[in-house]
C-alpha positions as CSV (number, residue, x, y, z in Angstrom):
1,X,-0.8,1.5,-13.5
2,X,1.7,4.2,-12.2
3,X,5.2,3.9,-13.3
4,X,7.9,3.4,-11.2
5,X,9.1,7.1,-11.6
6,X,5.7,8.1,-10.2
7,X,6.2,5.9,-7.0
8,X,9.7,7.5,-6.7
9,X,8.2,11.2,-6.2
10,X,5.1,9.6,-4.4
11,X,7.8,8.8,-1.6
12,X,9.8,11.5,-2.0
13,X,7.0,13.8,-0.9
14,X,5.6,11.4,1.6
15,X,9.0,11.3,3.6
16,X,9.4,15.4,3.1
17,X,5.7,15.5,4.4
18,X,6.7,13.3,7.4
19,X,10.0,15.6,8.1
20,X,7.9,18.8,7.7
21,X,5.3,16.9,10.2
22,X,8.0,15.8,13.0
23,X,9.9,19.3,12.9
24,X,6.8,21.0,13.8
25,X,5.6,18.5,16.6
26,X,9.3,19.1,17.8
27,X,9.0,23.1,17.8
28,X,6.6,24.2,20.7
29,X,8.7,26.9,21.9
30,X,8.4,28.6,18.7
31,X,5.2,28.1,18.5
32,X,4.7,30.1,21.8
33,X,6.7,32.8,20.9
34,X,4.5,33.7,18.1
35,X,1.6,33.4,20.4
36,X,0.9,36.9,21.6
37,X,1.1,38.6,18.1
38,X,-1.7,35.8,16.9
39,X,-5.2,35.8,17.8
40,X,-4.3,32.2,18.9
41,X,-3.0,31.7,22.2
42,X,-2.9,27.8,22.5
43,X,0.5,26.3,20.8
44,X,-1.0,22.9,20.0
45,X,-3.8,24.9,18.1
46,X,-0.9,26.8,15.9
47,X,0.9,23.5,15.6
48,X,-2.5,21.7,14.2
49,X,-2.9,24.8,11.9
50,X,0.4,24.4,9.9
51,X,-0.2,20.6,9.9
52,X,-3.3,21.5,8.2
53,X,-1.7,23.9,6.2
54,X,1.3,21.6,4.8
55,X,-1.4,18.7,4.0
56,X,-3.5,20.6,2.3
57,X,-0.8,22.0,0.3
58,X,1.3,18.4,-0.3
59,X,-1.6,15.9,-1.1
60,X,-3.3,18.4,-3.2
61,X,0.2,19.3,-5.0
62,X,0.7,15.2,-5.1
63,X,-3.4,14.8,-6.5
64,X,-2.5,17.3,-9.0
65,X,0.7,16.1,-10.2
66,X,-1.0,12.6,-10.8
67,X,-3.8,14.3,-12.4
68,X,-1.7,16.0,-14.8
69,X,0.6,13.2,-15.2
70,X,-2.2,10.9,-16.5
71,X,-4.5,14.2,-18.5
72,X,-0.9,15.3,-19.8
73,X,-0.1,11.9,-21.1
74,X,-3.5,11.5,-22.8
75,X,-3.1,14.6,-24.5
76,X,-0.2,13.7,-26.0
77,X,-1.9,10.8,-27.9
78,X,-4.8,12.7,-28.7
79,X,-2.7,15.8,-30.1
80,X,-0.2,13.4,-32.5
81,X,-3.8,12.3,-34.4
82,X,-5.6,15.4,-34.4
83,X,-3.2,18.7,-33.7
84,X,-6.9,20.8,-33.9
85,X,-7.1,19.8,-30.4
86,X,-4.9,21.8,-28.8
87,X,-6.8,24.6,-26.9
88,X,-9.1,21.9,-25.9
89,X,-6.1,20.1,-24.2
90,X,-4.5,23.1,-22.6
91,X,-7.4,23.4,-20.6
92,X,-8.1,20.2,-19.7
93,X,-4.5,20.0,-18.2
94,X,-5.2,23.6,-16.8
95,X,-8.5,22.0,-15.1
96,X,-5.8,19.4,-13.4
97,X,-3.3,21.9,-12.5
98,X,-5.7,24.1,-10.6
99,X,-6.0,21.1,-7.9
100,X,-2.9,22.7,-6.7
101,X,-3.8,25.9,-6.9
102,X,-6.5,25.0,-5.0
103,X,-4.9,23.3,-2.0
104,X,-2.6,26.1,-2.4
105,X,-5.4,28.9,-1.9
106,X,-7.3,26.8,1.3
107,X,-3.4,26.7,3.2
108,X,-3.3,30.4,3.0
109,X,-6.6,31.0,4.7
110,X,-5.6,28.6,7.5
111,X,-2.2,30.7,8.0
112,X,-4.1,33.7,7.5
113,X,-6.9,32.3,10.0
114,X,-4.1,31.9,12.7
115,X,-2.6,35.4,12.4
């Protein structure tokens, strides 16, 4: 069950996801002026790409924060019984973190893919 903090930050990056979304539908021109030094020529195809590169960035930054939120919460309880655990739990919550890094790594080669 997520708390209500969790929801809170859910929705904070849904809406900022949304705003990032409409400002780019709303930028065409832009788009076009970046055109000739890309090897795309198409604006709706550079507006798809950054969609593609913001979502993969967000829901992989939101998968990972709930990842670590729930690993990083477990760990807690296992490291007040046995404090020996401790490099086991630092990677297990580096193994959650690198969701991000992840989505992180994939938005790059779309950006780079588009020029």
């Amino acid at each position: 069950m997520m708390r209500s903090s969790a929801w809170f930050w859910l929705a904070v990056v849904s809406v900022l996801s949304i705003v990032c979304t409409v400002l780019l539908w709303g930028t065409p021109a832009l788009a076009a002026d970046a055109a000739p030094a890309t090897l795309v020529n198409d604006p709706s195809v550079l507006r798809w790409g950054y969609v593609a590169a913001a979502a993969a960035t967000s829901i992989s930054s939101v998968a990972a924060a709930l990842a670590v939120a729930r690993v990083g919460s477990a760990s807690v309880g296992a490291l007040a019984e046995k404090p020996e655990l401790f490099g086991r739990v630092l990677v297990l919550v580096g193994l959650a973190e690198g969701i991000a890094i992840y989505g992180l790594i994939v938005s790059i080669l779309i950006l780079n893919k588009l020029g």
